[in-house]
C-alpha positions as CSV (number, residue, x, y, z in Angstrom):
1,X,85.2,-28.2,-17.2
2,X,82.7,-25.7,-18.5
3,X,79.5,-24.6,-16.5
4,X,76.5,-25.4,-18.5
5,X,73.6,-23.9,-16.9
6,X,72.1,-22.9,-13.2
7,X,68.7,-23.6,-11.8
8,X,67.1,-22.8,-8.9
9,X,64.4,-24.3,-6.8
10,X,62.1,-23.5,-3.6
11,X,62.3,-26.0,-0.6
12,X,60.0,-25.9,1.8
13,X,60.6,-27.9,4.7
14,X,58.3,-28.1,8.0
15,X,59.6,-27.0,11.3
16,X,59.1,-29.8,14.1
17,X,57.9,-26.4,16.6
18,X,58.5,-22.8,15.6
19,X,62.2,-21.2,16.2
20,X,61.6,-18.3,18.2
21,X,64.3,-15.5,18.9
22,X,64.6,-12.4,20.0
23,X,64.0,-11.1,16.5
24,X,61.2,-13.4,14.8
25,X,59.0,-16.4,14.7
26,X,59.1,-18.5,12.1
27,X,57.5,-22.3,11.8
28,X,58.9,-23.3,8.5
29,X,62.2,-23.7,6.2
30,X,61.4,-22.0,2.7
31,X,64.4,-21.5,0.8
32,X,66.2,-21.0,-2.0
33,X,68.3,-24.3,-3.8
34,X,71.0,-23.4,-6.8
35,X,72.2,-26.3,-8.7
36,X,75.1,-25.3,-10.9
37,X,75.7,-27.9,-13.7
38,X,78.9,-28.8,-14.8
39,X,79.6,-31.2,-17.6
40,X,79.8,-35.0,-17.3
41,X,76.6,-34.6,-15.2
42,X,78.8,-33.3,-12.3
43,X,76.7,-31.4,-9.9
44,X,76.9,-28.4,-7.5
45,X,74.0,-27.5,-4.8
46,X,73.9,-24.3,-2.6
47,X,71.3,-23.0,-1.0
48,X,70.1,-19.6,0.4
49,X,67.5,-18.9,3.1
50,X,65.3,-16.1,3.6
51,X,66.7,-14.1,6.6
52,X,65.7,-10.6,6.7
53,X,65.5,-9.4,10.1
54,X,69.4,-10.5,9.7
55,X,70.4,-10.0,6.6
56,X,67.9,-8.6,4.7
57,X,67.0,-10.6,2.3
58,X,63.9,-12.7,0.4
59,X,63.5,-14.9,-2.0
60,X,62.5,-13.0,-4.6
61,X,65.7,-10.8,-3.7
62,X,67.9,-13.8,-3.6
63,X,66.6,-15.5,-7.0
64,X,66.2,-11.8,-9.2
65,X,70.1,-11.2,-8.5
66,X,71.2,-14.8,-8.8
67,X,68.9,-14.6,-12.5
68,X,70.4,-11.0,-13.3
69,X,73.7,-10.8,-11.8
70,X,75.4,-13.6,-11.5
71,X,74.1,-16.4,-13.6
72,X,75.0,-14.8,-16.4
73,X,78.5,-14.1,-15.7
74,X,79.5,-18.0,-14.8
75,X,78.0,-19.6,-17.6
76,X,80.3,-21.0,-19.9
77,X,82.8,-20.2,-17.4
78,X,85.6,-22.9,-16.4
79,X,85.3,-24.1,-13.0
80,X,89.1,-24.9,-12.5
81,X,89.3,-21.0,-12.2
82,X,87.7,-21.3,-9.0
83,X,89.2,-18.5,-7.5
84,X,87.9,-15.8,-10.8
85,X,84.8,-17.4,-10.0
86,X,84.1,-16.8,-6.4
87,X,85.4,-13.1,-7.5
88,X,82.7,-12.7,-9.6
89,X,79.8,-13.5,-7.4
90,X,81.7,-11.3,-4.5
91,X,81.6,-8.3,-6.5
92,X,78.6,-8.8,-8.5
93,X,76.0,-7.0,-6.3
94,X,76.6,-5.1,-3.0
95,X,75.4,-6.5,-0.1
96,X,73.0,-9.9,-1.1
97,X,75.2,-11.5,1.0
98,X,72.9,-14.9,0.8
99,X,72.4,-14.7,-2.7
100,X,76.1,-15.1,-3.3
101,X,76.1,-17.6,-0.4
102,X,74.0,-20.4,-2.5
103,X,76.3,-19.8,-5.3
104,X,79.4,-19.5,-3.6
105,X,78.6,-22.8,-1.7
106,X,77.1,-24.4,-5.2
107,X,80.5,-23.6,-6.9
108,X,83.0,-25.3,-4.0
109,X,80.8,-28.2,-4.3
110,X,81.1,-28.8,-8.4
111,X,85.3,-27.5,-7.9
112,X,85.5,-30.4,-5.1
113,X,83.2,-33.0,-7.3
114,X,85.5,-32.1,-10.6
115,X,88.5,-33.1,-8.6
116,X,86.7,-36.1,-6.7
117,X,87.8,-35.5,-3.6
118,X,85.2,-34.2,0.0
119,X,85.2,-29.8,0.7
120,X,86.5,-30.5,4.3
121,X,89.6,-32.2,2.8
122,X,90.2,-29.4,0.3
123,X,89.3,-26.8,2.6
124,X,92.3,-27.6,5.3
125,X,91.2,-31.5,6.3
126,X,91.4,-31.0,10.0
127,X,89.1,-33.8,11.2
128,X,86.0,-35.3,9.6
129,X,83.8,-35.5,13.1
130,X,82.3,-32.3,14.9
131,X,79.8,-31.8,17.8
132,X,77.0,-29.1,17.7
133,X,75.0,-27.3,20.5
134,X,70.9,-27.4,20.1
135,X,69.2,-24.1,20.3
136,X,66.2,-23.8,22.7
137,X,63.6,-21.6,21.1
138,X,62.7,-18.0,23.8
139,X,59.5,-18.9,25.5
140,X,58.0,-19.8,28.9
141,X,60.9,-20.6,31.1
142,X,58.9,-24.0,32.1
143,X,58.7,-24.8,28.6
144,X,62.1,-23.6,27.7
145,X,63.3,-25.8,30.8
146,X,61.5,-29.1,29.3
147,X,63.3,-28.2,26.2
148,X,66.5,-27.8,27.3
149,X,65.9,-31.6,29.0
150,X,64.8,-32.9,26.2
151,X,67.8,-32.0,24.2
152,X,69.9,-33.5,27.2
153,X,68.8,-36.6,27.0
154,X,69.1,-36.8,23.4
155,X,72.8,-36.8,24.1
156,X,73.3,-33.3,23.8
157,X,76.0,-31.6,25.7
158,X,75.6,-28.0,24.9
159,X,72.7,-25.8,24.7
160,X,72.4,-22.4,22.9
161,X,69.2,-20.2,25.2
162,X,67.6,-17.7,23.4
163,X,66.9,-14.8,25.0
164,X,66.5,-11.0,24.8
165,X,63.1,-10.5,25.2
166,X,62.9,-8.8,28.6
167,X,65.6,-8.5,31.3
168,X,63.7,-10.3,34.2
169,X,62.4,-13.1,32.1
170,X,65.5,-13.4,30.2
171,X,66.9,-14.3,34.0
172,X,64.0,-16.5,35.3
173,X,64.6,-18.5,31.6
174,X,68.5,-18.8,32.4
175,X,67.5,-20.1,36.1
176,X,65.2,-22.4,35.0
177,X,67.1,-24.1,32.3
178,X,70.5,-24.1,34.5
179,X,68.3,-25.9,37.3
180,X,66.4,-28.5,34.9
181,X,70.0,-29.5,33.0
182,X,72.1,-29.1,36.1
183,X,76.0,-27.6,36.3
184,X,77.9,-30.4,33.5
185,X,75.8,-29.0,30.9
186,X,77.4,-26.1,28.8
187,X,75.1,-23.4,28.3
188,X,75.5,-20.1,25.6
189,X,73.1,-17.4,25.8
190,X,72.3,-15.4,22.7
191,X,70.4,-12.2,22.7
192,X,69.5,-11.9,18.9
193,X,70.3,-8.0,19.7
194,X,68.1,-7.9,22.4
195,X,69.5,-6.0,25.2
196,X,71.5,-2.3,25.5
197,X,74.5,-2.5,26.5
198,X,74.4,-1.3,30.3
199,X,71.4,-3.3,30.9
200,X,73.4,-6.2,29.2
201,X,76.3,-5.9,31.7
202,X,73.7,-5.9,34.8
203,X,72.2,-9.2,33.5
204,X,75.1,-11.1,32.9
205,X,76.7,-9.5,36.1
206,X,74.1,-10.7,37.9
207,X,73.8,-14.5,36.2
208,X,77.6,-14.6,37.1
209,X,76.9,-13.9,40.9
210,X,74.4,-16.0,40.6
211,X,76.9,-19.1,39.4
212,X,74.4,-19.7,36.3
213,X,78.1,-20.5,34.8
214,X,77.4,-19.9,31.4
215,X,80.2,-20.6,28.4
216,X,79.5,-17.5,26.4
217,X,76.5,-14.5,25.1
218,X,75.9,-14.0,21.8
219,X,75.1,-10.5,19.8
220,X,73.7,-8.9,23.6
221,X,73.7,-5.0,22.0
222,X,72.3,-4.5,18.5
223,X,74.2,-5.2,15.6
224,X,76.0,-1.4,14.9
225,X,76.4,-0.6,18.8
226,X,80.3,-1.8,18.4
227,X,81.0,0.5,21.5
228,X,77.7,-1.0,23.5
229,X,79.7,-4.8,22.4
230,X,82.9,-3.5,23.7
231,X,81.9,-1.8,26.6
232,X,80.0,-5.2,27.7
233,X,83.3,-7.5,26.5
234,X,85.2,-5.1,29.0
235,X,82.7,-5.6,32.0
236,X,81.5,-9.3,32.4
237,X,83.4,-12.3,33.0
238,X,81.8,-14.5,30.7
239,X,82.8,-14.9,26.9
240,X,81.0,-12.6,24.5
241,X,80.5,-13.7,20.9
242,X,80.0,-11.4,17.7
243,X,77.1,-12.6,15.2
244,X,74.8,-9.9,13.5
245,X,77.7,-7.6,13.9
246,X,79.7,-9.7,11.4
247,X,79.5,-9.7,8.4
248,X,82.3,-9.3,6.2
249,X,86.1,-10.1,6.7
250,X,86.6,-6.1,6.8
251,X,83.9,-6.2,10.3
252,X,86.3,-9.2,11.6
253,X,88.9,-6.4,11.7
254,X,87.2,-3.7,13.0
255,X,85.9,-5.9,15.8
256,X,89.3,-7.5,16.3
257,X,91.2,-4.2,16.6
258,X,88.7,-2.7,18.3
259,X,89.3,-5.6,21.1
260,X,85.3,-5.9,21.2
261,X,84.3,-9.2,21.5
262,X,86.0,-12.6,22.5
263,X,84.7,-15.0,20.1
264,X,83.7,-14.5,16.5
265,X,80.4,-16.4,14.8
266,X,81.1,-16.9,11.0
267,X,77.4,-18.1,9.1
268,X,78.0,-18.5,5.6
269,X,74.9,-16.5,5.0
270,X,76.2,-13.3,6.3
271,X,79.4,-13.5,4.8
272,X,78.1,-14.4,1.6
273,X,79.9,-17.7,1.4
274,X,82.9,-19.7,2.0
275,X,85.3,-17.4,0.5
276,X,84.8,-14.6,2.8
277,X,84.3,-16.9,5.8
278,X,87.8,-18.7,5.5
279,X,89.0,-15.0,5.7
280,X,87.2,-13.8,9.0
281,X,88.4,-17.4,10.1
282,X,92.0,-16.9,9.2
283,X,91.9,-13.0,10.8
284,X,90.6,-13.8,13.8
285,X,93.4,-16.8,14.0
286,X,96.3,-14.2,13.3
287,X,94.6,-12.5,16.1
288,X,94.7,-15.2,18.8
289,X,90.2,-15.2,18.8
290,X,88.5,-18.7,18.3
291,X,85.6,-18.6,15.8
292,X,82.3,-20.6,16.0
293,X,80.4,-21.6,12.5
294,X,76.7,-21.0,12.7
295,X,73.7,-21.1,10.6
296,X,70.2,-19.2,9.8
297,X,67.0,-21.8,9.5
298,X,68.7,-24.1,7.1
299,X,68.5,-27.6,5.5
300,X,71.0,-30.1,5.1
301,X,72.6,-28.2,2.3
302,X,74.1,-25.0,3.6
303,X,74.3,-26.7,6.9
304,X,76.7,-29.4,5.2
305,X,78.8,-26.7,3.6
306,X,79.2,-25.0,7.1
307,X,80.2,-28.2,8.7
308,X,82.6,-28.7,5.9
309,X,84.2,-25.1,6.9
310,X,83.9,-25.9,10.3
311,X,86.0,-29.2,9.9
312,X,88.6,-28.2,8.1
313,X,89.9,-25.3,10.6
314,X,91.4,-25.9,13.9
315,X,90.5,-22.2,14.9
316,X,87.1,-23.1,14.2
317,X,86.2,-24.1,17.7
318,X,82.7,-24.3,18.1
319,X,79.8,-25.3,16.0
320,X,75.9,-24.0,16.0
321,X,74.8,-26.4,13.4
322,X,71.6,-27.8,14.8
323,X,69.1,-26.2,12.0
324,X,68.5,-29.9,10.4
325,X,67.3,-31.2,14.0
326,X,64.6,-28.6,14.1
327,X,63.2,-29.5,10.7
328,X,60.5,-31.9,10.4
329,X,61.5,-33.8,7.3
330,X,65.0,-33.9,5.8
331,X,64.2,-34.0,2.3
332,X,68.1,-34.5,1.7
333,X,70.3,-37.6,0.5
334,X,73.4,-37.3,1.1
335,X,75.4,-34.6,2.9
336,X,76.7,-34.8,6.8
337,X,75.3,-37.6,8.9
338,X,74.0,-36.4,12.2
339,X,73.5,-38.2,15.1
340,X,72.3,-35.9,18.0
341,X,74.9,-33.5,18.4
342,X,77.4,-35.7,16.5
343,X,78.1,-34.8,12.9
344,X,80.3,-36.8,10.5
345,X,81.6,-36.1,7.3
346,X,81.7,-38.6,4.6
347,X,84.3,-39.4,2.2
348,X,82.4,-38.4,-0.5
349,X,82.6,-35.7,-3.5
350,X,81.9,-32.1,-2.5
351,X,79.5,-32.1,-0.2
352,X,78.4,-35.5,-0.6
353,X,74.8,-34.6,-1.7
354,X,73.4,-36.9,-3.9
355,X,69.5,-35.8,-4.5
356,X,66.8,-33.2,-3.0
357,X,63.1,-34.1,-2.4
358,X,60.5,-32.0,-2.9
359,X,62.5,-29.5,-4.8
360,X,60.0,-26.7,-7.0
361,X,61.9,-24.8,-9.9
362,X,61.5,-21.4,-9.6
């Protein structure tokens, strides 16, 4: 089945309150959709969001090398040759590691429809059922605290903290969602970069001693500190995670010889699609490290193609997947179910995405 043509769109979807981290603000969804059309009306939808602080890219990045590089090569391209395909986009561009995202994600979906059977099956088919955290956005502890109960009695069971933005009310926000939720609830900090790496150890040193009992950190040091990341691995207790420091399967190495982190957090959007992140997944297996999938602000699109990874992988252990719950509106039909922190994945085509509201072409 040939590809016939690929569009893209702008989504913007309202946030319910702004998503605050450690490294930006941000009150709304506005990204980029790729359809690639197959023939026989056959479908595939991706999707790309603007992340820069992260990975460095904006729409107008993500839609000139999608128009310039990419497009052009997979038209009139079979998509049985899956695997030429996902080669193409890899190499088509350095870095743009979004941009090849939405049409990495877009192509898996129109491969999985052409053989009618759902991603997660043809990925690995470990389960169709996972369970995400909710992130609580960094702000007053007090109001950080309500959030966190909140999300609790929404059935939530897990809670990702933001933090890194100032060691003493990084500590009183930790406190005051620990004693809000109480000791059965699972809490993971993440840092979004936000701490050095001796200051880092001294926190969560101290959080320890004070039996905050937290699951994991995310990303304490900034992203190229690799020593600062080991040296804080090698002096806490607690679990720490990899994010902005992984992007390729080439960094899962690195880290994983380097013995630098405990966990590794695959997004889609820094690895520039499911390609590369079955590869980070299957290092860090051979390895003996359990991954976590996460995402950037996200619909329903790229969020469904990240649950469909995170399904299909026993390693895969964990699951940030909580951007739809933050948006206002889901303008999609179709894709995972989600019920509080429950996600289900149907036994549909691909992704199981039938139609987008509100999309713009662009």
């Amino acid at each position: 089945m040939k590809i016939k043509n690929l569009r893209m769109f702008h989504l913007s979807v309202p946030l319910k309150k702004p998503f605050k981290t450690a490294l930006r603000a941000v009150d709304s969804a506005e990204d980029t959709v790729v359809i690639i059309e197959g023939e026989k009306g056959l479908l595939g939808f991706g999707e790309a969001p603007p992340t820069a602080v992260i990975t460095g890219d904006i729409n107008p990045g993500i839609r000139g090398i999608i128009r310039e590089k990419i497009a052009p090569k997979l038209i009139g391209e079979e998509i049985e040759n899956l695997e030429k395909l996902l080669h193409i986009v890899d190499r088509a561009a350095v870095g743009n590691s979004s941009a090849k995202a939405a049409v990495d994600i877009a192509l898996y979906d129109l491969f999985a429809h052409r053989y009618n059977i759902p991603l997660f099956r043809l990925l690995g088919g470990n389960g169709s059922q996972i369970m995400t955290d909710l992130t609580v956005s960094v702000n007053k502890a007090d109001e950080m605290a309500e959030d966190a109960v909140k999300a609790v009695k929404e059935g939530y069971k897990t809670l990702k903290i933001k933090v890194g933005k100032g060691r003493d009310k990084d500590l009183e926000r930790v406190k005051a969602v620990r004693e809000a939720v109480g000791p059965d609830i699972a809490i993971r900090l993440d840092a979004n970069q936000g701490w050095e790496a001796k200051e880092a150890v001294g926190l969560i040193k101290e959080m320890e001693e004070l039996g905050l009992n937290l699951e994991l950190v995310e990303q304490p040091v900034p992203a190229g500190d690799l020593e600062g990341l080991k040296f804080v691995t090698e002096n806490v207790m607690t679990k720490i995670m990899a994010d902005e420091s992984l992007f390729s399967p080439a960094n899962a190495f690195l880290l994983l010889k380097m013995k630098a982190c405990d966990l590794l957090n695959i997004k889609l959007m820094k690895s520039g699609g499911i390609y590369n992140a079955n590869q980070i997944n299957s290092t860090a297996e051979a390895w003996g490290v359990e991954c976590m999938v996460g995402s950037m602000l996200e619909s329903k699109i790229s969020v469904t193609a990240a649950a469909h990874l995170g399904a299909a992988h026993k390693n895969i252990t964990r699951f940030d997947l909580d951007a739809p719950s933050l948006l206002a509106e889901d303008p999609v039909q179709g894709g995972i179910e989600i019920d509080g922190p429950i996600i289900r994945l149907p036994e549909k085509p691909g992704l199981g995405i039938d139609d987008i509201a509100g999309l713009k072409e662009v």
